[in-house]
N, C-alpha and C positions, 0 to 999 in steps of 0.2 A: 909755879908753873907745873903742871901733870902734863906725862904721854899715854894717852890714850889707849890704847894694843885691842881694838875689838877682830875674833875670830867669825866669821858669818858664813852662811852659804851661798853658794855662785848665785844662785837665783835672787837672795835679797839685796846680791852688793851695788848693782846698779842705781836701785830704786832709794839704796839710804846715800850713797855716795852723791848723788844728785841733792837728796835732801841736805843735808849734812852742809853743801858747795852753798845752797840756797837760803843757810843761817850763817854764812861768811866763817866757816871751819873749813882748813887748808886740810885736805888730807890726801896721803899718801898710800897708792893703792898695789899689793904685792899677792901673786897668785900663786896658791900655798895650797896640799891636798892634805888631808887627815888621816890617819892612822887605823882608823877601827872599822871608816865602809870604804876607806880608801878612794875617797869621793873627791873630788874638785873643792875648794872653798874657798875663801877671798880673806887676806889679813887686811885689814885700815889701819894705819897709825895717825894718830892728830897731838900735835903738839896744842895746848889751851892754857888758857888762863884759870888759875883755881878757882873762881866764882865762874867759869861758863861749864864746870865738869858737870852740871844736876842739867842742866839744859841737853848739853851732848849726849848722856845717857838714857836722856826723854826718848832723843831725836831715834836712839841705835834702835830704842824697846819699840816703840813704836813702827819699827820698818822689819825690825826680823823677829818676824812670830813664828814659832814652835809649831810644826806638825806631824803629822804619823803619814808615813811612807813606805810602803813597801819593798825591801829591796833583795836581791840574790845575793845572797855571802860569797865569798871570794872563796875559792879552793883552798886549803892548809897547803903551804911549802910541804911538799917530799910526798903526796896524798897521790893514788893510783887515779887511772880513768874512774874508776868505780863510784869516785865521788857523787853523790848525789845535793845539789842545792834546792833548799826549798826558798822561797820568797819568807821572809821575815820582818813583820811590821817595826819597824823603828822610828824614833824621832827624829826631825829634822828640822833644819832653821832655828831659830831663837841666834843669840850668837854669846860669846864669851867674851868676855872684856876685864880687862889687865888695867889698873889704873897706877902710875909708877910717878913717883916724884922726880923732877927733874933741877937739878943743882946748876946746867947752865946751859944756854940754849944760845948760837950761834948763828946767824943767817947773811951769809956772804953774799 
């Protein structure tokens, strides 16, 4: 048995979380923000069987695609008014995925 850990962005977690329900994968949805655009994003956990992990990973890739986004940086902690932000094209979406062995699994 694996747990699953994918990190995605707000806007793809609907569309995979739907799909994901739609190939009978239980999953578990926690709303979680990121550290570097300090943006919104969405964690999934799915407990699976180890022959459905190449399926669940089709299902993540194919719903959160990678794109370029423009966005305003966040002011530096302790920085004057004087700050000036520009827009900075960055990536966004695709998601990160953690696949972790699971030694026992409980469902009360």
């Amino acid at each position: 048995m694996k747990m699953v850990i994918a990190i995605v962005h707000d806007s793809d977690s609907q569309k995979l979380i739907s799909a994901l329900v739609e190939e009978q994968f239980q999953v578990t949805k926690l709303a979680t923000s990121g550290g570097f655009l300090r943006a919104g994003n969405t964690t999934l956990m799915v407990g699976t069987e180890d022959e459905r992990v190449e399926a669940l990973l089709a299902i993540i890739k194919k719903n959160c695609e990678a794109r370029d986004q423009f966005v305003s940086p966040v002011s530096p902690v302790g920085h004057s008014e004087a700050f000036v932000a520009f827009p900075v094209e960055v990536k966004v979406g695709g998601a990160t995925v953690f696949v972790l062995p699971i030694d026992q699994f409980h469902k009360y």
